[in-house]
C-alpha positions in Angstrom: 4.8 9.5 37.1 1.5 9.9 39.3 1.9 6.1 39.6 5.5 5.3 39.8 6.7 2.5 42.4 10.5 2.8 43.0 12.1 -0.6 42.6 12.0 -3.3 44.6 16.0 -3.4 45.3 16.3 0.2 46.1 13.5 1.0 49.5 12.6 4.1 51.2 13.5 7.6 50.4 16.7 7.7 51.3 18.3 5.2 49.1 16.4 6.7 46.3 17.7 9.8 46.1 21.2 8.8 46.9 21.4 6.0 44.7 20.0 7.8 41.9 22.0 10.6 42.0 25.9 8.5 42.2 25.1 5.4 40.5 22.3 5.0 38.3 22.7 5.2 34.7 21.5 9.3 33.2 21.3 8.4 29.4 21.8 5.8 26.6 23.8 5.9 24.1 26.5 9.4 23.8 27.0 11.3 26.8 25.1 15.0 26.0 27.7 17.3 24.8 27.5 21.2 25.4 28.6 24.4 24.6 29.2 26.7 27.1 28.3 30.2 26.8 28.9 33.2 29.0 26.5 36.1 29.4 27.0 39.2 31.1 24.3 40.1 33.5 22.6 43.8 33.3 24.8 44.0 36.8 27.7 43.5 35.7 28.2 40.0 36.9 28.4 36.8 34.5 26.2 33.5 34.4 27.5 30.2 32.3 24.9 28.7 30.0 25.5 25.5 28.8 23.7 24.4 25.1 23.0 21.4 23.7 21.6 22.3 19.8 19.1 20.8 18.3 19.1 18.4 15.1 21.3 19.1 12.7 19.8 21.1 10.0 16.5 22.3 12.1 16.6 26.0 11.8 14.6 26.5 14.8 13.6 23.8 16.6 11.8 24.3 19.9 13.6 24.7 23.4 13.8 22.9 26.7 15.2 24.7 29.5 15.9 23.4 32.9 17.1 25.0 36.0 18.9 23.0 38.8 18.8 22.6 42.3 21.3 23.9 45.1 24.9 23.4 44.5 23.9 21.7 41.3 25.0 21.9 38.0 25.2 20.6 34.4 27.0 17.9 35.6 23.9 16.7 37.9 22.5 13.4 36.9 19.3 15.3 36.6 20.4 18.0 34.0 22.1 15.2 32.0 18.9 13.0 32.0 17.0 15.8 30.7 19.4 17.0 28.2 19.2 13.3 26.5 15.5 13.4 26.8 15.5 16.8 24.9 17.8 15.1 22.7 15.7 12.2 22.3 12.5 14.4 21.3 14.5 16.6 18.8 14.6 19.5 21.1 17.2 21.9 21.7 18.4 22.1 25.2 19.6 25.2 27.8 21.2 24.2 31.0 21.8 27.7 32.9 23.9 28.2 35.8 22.8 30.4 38.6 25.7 32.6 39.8 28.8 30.6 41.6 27.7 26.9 40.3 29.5 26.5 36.8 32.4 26.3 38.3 34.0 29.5 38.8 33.3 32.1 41.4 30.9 35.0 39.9 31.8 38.8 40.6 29.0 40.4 41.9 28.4 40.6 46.2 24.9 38.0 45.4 24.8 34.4 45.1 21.8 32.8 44.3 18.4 31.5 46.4 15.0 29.7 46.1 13.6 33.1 45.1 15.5 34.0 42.9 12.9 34.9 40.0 14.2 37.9 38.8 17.2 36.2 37.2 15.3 33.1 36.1 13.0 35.7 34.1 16.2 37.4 32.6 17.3 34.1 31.5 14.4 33.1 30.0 13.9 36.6 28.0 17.0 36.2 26.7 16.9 32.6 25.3 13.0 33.3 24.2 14.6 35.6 21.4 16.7 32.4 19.6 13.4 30.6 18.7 10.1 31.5 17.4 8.0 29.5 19.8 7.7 29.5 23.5 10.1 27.6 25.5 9.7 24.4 27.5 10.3 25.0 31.0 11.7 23.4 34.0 13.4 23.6 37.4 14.7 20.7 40.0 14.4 21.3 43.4 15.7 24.7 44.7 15.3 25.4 40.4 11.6 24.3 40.2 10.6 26.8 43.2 12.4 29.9 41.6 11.0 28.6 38.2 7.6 29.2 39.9 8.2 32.1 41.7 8.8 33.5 38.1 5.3 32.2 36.7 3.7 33.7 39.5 5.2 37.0 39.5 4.7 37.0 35.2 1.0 36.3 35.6 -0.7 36.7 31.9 2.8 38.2 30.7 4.1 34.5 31.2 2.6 32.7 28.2 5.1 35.2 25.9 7.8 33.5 27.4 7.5 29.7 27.9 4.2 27.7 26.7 4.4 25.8 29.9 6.3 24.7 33.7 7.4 22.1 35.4 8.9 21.8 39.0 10.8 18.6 40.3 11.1 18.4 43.8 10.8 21.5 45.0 10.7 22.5 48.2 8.0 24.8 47.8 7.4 25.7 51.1 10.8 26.9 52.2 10.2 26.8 55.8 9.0 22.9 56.1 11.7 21.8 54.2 14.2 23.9 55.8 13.4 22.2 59.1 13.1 18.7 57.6 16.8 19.0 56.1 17.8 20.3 59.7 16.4 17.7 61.3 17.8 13.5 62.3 19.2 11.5 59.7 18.9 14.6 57.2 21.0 16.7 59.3 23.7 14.2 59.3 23.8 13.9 55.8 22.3 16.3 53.7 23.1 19.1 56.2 26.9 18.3 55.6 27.1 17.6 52.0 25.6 20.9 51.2 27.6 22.6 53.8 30.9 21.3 52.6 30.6 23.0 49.4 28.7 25.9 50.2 30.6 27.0 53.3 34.0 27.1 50.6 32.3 29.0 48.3 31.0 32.1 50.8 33.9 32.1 52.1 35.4 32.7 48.3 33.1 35.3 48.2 34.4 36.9 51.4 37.9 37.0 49.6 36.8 38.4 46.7 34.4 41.1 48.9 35.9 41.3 52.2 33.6 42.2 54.6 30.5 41.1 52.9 29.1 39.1 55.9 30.6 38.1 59.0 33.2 35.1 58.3 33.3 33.9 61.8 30.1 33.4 62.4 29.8 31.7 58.8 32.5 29.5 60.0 31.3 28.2 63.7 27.4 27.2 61.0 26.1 24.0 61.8 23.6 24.1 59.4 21.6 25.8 56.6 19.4 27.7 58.9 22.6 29.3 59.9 24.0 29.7 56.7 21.0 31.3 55.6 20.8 33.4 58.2 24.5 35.0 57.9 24.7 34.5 54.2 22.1 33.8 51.6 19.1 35.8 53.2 21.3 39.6 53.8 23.0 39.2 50.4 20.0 38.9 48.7 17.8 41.5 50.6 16.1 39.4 53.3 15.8 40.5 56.9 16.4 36.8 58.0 15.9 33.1 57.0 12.6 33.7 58.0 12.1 36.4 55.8 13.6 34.3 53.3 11.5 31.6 53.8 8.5 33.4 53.2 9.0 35.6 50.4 10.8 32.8 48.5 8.2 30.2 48.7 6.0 29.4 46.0 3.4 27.7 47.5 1.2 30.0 49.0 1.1 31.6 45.0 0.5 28.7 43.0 -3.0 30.1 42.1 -1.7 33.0 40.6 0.2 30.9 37.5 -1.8 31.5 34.5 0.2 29.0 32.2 0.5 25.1 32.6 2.3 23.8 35.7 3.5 20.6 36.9 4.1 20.4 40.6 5.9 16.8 40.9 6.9 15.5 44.6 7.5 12.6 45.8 5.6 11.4 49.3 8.9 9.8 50.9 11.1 13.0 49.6 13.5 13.3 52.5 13.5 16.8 51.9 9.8 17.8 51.3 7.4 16.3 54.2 4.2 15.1 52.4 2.4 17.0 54.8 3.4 20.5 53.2 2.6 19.5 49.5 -0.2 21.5 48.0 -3.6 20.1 47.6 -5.3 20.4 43.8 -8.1 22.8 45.9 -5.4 24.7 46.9 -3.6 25.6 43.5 -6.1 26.8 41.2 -7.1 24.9 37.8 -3.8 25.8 35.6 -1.8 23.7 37.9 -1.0 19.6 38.0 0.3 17.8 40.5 1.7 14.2 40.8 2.5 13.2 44.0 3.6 9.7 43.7 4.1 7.7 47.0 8.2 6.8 45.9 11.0 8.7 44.2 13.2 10.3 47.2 14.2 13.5 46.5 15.0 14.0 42.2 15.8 10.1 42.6 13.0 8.2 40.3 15.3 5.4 39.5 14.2 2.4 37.6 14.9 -0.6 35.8 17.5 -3.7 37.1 20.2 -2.8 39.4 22.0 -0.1 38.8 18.8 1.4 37.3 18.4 4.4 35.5 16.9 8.0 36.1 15.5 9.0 32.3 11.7 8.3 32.9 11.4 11.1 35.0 12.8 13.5 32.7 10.9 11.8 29.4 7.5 11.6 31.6 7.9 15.7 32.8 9.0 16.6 29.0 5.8 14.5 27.7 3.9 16.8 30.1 5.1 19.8 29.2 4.9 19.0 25.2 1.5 18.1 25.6 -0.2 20.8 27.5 2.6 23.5 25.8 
């Protein structure tokens, strides 16, 4: 992926990550078909897990796991491109939910956020105990940066969990591409399409928890600054978006992972500016990073018109089986 070049009928960032995501094609052959499980969290609350087994008659093959992005889901051309790579490579394959985004509203007074590394380490822990060998690990987007928060925070305890990580354009530093998404063309559409489904489910949440935040002020939110700021960053213990911004982000902490990382961004990521990526100086030896010049945000299509998205997915899993 370090030298991918995005087709020559789909230019510029944009129209990468937008035509990926609604029109090209996510797999060959059978859709991937899952079983949904539902786990109780130690809170109380519940997360949906959704499983795709490995070949028939493998007692224990080895696991991929991959977290999505905001307001994603199994249903994201992403998870399903991954799920037929896993497929592909004999793997077994864990698509977990955080809290709100399988499709029904969770219990608890918490959604989920970039930082939210404490649940993607009980996650992990739990599906570590079906299989003998360390899992294979990875997160798009909002999913990559909690997926390294966790490998920072684990340190050496990490390797007992997964053998290595992968992040997918993540915003890793929270607060660059929180201004980029508020900002121009990104504010007219990204801005909106997150809102629209996000604003519907806090406001669920006020239903269910009345009182929980103040809905008028959720309401009159232009953008995810604002949403942040009267939603995400006081139900999960932040002072502020700020705050939020800076504990969640992974970048400044990238040195600390002492298992084998893959930081993938593209340059022309509408919502990462190349000017916050990383630099290899910056990120200590057990981290990789590709930063191919095309690929929009989790776009990577390729291949004639519609075009596809699986060599992302195959070329991250080759990583990740190879330096496991």
């Amino acid at each position: 992926m370090e030298s991918y070049r995005a087709p020559l009928w789909l230019p510029g960032g944009h129209a990468q990550t937008i035509w990926a995501a609604r029109f090209s094609r996510r797999f060959t052959g059978e859709p991937p078909r899952f079983t949904r499980e539902r786990w109780t969290t130690p809170d109380g609350d519940f997360i949906d897990v959704d499983i795709q087994p490995g070949p028939p008659g493998v007692t224990d093959p080895r696991w991929l796991v991959v977290f999505h992005g905001l307001e994603g889901s199994s249903d994201s051309q992403y998870i399903q491109a991954f799920a037929f790579a896993a497929r592909s490579a004999g793997l077994a394959f864990a698509a977990p939910h955080f809290r709100g985004c399988s499709g029904e509203l969770n219990l608890a007074p918490r959604a989920y956020h970039s930082g939210d590394f404490e649940e993607v380490a009980w996650i992990l822990a739990r599906l570590r105990k079906r299989t003998t060998a360390p899992l294979l690990t990875a997160g798009v987007s909002l999913g990559g940066n909690a997926l390294l928060r966790w490998a920072e925070e684990a340190g050496d305890s990490a390797s007992r969990t997964a053998a290595s990580v992968a992040a997918i354009c993540s915003p890793i530093d929270l607060a660059a591409g929180g201004r980029a998404i508020g900002r121009g063309l990104n504010r007219q559409i990204y801005n909106r399409m997150f809102l629209a489904s996000m604003k519907p489910r806090a406001l669920a949440k006020w239903a269910q928890h009345p009182g929980l935040f103040d809905r008028e002020r959720l309401l009159a939110a232009r953008d995810l600054y604002e949403f942040d700021n009267i939603f995400t960053a006081p139900l999960h213990g932040f002072k502020d978006t700020e705050d939020y911004w800076v504990r969640g982000s992974a970048k400044p902490h990238l040195h600390r992972i002492r298992i084998p990382a893959l930081v993938l961004n593209a340059r022309n990521d509408p919502f990462v500016p190349a000017s916050s990526l990383p630099t290899q100086q910056e990120v200590g030896d057990r981290v990789t990073l590709w930063q191919p010049a095309h690929g929009g945000h989790v776009g990577f299509p390729a291949g004639a018109p519609p075009g596809h998205v699986m060599t992302m997915p195959q070329a991250v899993l080759g990583w990740l089986r190879d330096h496991a």
